[in-house]
N, C-alpha and C positions, 0 to 999 in steps of 0.2 A: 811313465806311470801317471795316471790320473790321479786329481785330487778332489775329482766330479763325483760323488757317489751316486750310485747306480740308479737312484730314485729322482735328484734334479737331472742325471743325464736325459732320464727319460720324460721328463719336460720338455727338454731343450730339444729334443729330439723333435718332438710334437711340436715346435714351435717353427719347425724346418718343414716336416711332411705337411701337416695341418692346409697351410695357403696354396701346397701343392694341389690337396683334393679341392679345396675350395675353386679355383682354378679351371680343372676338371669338371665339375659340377656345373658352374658356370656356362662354360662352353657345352655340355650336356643339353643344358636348359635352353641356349640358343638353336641346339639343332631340331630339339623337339617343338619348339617354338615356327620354325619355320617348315617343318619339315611335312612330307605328304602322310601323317596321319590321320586314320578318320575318327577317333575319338585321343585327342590330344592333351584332354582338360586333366585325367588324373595320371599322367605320365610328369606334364606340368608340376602338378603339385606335391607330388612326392619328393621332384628333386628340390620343388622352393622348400619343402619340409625339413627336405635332408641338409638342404647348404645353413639354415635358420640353425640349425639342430651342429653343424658345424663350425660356423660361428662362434654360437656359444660357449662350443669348448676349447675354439680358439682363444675367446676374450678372459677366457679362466684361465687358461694358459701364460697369457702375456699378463694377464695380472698377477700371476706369482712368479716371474720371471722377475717384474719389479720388485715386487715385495725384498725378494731375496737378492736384491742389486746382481743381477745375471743378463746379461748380453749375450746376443747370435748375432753373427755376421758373416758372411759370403765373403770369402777373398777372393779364390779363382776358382775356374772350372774350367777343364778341358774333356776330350770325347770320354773320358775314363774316369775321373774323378773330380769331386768335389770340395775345395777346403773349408772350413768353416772355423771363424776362432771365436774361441767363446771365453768371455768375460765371465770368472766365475769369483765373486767376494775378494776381488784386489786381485786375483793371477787370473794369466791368460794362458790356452792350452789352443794348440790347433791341430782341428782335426781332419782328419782324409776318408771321404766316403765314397766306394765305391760307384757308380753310377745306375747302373743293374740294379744296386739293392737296396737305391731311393724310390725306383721303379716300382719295386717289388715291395717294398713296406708299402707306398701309397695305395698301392694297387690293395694290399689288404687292408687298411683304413679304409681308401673305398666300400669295401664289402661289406665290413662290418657297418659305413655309417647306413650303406643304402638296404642289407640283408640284416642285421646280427643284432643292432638295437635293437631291433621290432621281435623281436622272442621272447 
C-alpha cells in the first residue's frame, strides 16, 4: 500500500520519464544536425523549441519535488524492470517498473511534447 497519492506520484513519475525524453531529444537534434538534409534549419529548431519547452517542465518538476521534501532514485535495473525508491515526507517506498511501459510513457510524452502542445 502506497502512502504516495496519486497527484505527487505523478510528479515523481515525471521526474523519471521527463530526462528520458530530454535525452531523446537531444540525440534527435544531433542527427538532424549532421544529417543529409536539404532544408535542416526548421527541423532544428522545433526540436531546440521542444527540448527549451521540456526543460522547463522539468525544472517545475524538480522544484516541487523539493518543495515537498520527495526524492527519486534508481536502485537497479535489469532487462525487465526498473526499481526506483522514492523518498516521500520521512518514508520510503520502492518501486518496480516495468521496462516496456517507461518505453511506452516516454514514447507518449514525446508526442505530446513534439505534436500535442502545439493544438
Amino acid at each position: 500500500m502506497t502512502r504516495i497519492p496519486a497527484e505527487d506520484r505523478d510528479k515523481i513519475e515525471q521526474a523519471i520519464y521527463l530526462p528520458m525524453v530530454l535525452i531523446i531529444l537531444q540525440r534527435d537534434l544531433s542527427i538532424f544536425e549532421k544529417g543529409p538534409f536539404k532544408l535542416r534549419n526548421p527541423y532544428i529548431e522545433w526540436v531546440e523549441q521542444t527540448i527549451v519547452y521540456v526543460q522547463h517542465e522539468l525544472r517545475d518538476v524538480k522544484h516541487f519535488l523539493r518543495q515537498q521534501n520527495i526524492r527519486v532514485n534508481e536502485m537497479k535495473r535489469d532487462d525487465a524492470f526498473t526499481m526506483y525508491a522514492f523518498f516521500y515526507k520521512g518514508y520510503e517506498e520502492h518501486h518496480n517498473y516495468f521496462n516496456p511501459r517507461i518505453r511506452n510513457k516516454v514514447e507518449e510524452l514525446l508526442k505530446h511534447y513534439l505534436f500535442g502542445r502545439l493544438q
